[in-house]
Backbone bond lengths (Angstrom), bond angles and torsions (degrees), N, CA, C in turn:
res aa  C-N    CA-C-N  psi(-1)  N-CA   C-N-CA  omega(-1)  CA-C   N-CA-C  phi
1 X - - - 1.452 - - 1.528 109.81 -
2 X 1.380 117.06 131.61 1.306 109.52 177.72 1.576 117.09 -93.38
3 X 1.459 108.96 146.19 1.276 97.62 175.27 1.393 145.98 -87.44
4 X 1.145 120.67 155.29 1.877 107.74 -174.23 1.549 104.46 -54.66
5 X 1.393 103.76 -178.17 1.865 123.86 169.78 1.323 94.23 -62.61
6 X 1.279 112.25 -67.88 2.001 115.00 -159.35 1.233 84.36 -45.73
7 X 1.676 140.23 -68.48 1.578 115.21 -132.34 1.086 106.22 -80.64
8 X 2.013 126.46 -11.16 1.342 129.09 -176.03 1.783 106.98 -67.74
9 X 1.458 104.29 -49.50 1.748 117.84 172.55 1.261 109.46 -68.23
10 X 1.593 134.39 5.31 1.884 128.58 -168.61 2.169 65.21 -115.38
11 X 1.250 122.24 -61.70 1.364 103.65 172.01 1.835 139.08 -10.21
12 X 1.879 70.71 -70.20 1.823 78.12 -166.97 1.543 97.19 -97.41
13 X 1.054 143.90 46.29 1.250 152.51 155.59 1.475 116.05 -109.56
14 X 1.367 109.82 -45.13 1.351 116.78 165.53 1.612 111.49 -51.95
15 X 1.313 121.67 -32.66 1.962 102.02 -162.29 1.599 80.72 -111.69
16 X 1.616 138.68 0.63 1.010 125.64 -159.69 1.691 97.14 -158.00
17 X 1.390 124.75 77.58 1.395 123.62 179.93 1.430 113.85 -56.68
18 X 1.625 132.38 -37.18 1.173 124.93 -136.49 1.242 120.56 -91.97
19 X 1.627 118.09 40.38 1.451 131.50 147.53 1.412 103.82 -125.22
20 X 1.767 124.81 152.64 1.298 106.46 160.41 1.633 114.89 -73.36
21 X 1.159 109.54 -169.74 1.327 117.93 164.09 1.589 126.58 -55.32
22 X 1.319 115.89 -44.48 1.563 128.55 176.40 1.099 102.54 -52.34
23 X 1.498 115.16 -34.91 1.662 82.82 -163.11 1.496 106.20 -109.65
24 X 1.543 120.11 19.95 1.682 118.07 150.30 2.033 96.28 -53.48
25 X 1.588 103.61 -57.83 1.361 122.72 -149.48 1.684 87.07 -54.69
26 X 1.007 119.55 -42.06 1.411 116.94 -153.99 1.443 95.53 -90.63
27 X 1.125 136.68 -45.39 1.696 107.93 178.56 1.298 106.41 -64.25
28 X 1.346 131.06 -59.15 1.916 115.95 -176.33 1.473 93.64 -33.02
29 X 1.474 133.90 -43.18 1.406 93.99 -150.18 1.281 107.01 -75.55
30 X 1.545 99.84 -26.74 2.083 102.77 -177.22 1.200 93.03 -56.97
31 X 1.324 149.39 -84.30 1.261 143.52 167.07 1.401 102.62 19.56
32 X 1.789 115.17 -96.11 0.897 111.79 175.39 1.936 141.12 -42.25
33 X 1.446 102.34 -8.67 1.430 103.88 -154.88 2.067 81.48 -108.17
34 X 1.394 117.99 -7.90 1.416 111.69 -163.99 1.713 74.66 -90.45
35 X 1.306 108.96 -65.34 1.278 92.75 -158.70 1.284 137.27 -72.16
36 X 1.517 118.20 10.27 1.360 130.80 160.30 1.644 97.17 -73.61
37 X 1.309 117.92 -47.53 1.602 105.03 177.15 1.663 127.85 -51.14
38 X 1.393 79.23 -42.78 2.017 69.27 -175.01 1.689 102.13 -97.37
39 X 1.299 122.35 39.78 1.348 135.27 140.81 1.103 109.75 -82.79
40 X 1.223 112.76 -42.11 1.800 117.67 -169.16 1.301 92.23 -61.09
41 X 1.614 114.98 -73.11 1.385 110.10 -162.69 1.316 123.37 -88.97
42 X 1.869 135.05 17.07 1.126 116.89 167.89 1.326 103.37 -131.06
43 X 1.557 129.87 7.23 1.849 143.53 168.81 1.515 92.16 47.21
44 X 1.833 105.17 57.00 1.763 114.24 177.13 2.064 96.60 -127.43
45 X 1.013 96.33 97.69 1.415 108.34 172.92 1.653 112.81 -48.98
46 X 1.243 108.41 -51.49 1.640 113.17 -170.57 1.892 113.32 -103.06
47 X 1.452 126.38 42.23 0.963 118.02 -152.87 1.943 105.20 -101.40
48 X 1.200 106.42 127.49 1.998 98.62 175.47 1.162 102.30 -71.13
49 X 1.534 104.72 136.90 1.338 124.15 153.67 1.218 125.20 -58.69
50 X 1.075 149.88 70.15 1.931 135.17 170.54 1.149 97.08 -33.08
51 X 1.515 94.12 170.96 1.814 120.08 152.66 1.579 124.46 -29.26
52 X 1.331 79.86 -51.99 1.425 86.53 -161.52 1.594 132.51 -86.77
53 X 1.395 103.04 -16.63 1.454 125.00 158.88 1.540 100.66 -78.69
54 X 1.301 122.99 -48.42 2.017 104.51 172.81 1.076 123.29 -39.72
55 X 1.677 109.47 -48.52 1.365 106.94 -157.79 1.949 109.38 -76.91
56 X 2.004 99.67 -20.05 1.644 81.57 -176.29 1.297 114.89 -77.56
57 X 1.673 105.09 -19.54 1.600 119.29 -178.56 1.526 92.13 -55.96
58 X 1.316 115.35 -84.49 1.489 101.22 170.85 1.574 152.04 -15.17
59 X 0.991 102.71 -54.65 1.723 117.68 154.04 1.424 111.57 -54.87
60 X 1.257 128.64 -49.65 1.817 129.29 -172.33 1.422 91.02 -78.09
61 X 1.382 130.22 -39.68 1.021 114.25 -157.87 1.946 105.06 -78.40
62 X 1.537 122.68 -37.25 1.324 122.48 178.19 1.520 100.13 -70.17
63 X 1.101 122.23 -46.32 1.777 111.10 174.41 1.463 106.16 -36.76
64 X 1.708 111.64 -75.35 1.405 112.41 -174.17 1.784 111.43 -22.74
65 X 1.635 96.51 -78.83 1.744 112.28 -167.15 1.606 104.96 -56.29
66 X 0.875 122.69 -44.16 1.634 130.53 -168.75 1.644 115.47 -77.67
67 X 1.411 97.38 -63.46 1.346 104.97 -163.82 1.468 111.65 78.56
68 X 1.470 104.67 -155.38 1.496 114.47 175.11 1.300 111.34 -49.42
69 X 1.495 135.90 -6.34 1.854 132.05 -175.49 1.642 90.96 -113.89
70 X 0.977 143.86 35.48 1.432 148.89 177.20 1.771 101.10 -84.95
71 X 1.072 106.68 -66.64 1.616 110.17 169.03 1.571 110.32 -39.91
72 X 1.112 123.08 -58.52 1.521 125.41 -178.72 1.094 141.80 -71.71
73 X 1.833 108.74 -13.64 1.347 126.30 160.19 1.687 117.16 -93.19
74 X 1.406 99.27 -29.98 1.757 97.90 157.33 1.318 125.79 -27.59
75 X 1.719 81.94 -77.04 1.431 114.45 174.19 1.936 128.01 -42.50
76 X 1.381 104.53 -31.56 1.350 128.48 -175.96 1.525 112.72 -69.89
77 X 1.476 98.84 -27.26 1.441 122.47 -164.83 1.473 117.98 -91.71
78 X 1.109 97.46 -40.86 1.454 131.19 175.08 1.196 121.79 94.10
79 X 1.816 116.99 36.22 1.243 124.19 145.57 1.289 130.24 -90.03
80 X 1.434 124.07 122.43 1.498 121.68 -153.75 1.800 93.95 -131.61
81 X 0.947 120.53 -11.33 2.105 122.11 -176.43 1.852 94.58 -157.01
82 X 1.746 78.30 168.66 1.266 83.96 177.04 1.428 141.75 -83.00
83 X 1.370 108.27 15.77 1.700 151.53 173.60 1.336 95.62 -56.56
84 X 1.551 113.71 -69.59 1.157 125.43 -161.61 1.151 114.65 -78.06
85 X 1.431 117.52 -12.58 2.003 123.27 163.22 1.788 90.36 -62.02
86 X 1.672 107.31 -72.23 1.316 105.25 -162.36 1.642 120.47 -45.38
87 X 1.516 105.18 -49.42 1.750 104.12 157.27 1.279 117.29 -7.27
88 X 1.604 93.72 -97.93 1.658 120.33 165.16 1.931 109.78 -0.97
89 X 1.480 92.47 -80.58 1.332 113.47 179.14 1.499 100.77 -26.27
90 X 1.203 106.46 -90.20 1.719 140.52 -161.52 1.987 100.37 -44.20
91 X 1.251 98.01 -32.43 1.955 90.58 -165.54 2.002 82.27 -89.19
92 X 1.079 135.46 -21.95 0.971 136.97 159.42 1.738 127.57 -47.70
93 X 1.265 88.67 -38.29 1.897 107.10 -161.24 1.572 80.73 -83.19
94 X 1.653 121.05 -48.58 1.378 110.63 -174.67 1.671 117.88 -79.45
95 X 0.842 100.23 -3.94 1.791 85.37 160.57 1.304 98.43 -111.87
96 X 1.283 127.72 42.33 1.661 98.45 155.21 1.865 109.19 101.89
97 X 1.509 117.83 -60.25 1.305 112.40 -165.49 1.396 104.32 -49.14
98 X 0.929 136.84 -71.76 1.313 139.84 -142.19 2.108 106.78 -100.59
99 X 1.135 110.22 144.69 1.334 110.65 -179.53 2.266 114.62 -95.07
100 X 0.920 102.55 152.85 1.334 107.80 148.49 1.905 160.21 -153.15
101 X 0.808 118.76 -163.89 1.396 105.88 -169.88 1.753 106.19 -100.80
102 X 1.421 145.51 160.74 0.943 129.66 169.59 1.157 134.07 -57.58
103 X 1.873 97.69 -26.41 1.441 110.61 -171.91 1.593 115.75 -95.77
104 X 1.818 119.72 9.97 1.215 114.14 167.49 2.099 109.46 -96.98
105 X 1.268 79.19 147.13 1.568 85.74 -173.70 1.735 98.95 -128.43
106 X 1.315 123.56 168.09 1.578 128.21 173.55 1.772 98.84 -73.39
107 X 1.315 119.42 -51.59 1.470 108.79 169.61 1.713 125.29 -22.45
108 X 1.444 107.47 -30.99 1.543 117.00 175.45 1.218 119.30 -73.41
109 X 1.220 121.42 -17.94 1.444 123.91 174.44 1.774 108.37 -78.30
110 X 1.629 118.04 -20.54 1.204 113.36 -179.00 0.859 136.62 -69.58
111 X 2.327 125.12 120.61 1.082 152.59 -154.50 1.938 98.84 34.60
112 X 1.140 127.60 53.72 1.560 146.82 156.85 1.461 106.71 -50.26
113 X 1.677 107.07 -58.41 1.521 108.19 176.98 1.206 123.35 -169.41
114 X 1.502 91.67 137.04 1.920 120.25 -154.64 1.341 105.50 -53.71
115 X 1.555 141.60 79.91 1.492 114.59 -168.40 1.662 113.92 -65.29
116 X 0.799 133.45 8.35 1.481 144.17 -158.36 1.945 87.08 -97.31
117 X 1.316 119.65 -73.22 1.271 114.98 176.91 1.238 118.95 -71.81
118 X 1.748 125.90 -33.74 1.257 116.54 177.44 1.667 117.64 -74.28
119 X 1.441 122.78 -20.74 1.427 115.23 173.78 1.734 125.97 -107.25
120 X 1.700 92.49 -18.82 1.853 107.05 -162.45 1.549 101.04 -100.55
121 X 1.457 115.36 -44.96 1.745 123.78 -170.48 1.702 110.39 -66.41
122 X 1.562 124.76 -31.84 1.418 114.92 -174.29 1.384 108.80 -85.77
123 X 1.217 115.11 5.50 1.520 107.18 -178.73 1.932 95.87 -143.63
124 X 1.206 103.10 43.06 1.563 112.89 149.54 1.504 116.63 -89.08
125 X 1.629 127.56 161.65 1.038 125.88 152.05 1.326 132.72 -49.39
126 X 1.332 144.52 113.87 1.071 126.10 154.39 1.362 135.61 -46.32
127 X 0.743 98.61 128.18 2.287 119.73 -175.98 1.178 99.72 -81.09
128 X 1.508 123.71 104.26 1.580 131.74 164.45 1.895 99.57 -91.64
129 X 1.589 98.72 145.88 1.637 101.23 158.68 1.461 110.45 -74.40
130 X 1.385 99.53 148.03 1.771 96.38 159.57 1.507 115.35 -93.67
131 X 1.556 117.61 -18.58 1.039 115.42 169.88 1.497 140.15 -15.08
132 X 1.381 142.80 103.65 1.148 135.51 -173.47 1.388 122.26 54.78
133 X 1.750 102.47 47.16 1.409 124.67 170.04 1.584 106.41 -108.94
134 X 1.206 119.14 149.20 1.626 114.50 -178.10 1.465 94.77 -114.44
């Protein structure tokens, strides 16, 4: 019998706590939500994801669901860089869910993306001058 996602992530949580559960759930779905995108834009049914298309899928995808609390549910989760996407990825690739290429390694996830500008900077205040205001 094969097993579901949850019991694969109640798995690798057990010998390895230091993500919650959500955020196994939540990268497959970026996963899923990147690669409906570059269906949209390249009409390629069978196409690998790199690194580097995860991580923006990823980023659009916590903007979308999150918004301005995207940083804080990361964070909640205990994804804080883009290490911890590739993590994610990789304890994934080893049980099975997820497939890969020879030429992706976890090294590819390294500093991929700034969460500081990709989740905290678009929803700062903008800084007007007062300069030569009456």
């Amino acid at each position: 019998m094969q097993k579901s996602f949850n019991e694969i992530v109640d798995q690798i949580i057990e010998h390895n706590p230091r993500y919650d559960r959500e955020a196994y759930r939540f990268v497959k779905e970026a996963l899923e939500f990147t690669i409906k995108q570059r269906k949209r834009s390249l009409a390629e049914s069978n196409h690998h994801v790199n690194a580097a298309e995860l991580l923006d899928g990823f980023r659009q995808f916590a903007l979308k669901e999150f918004g301005p609390m995207a940083s804080t549910v990361l964070d909640y989760w205990g994804v804080r860089a883009s290490e911890d996407v590739g993590q994610i990825v990789f304890d994934l690739i080893e049980a099975g869910v997820f497939g890969k290429t020879d030429s992706d390694s976890l090294e590819d996830f390294r500093g991929g993306l700034d969460f500081q500008t990709a989740f905290v900077q678009p929803f700062e205040p903008v800084r007007t001058s007062s300069k030569g205001k009456s």
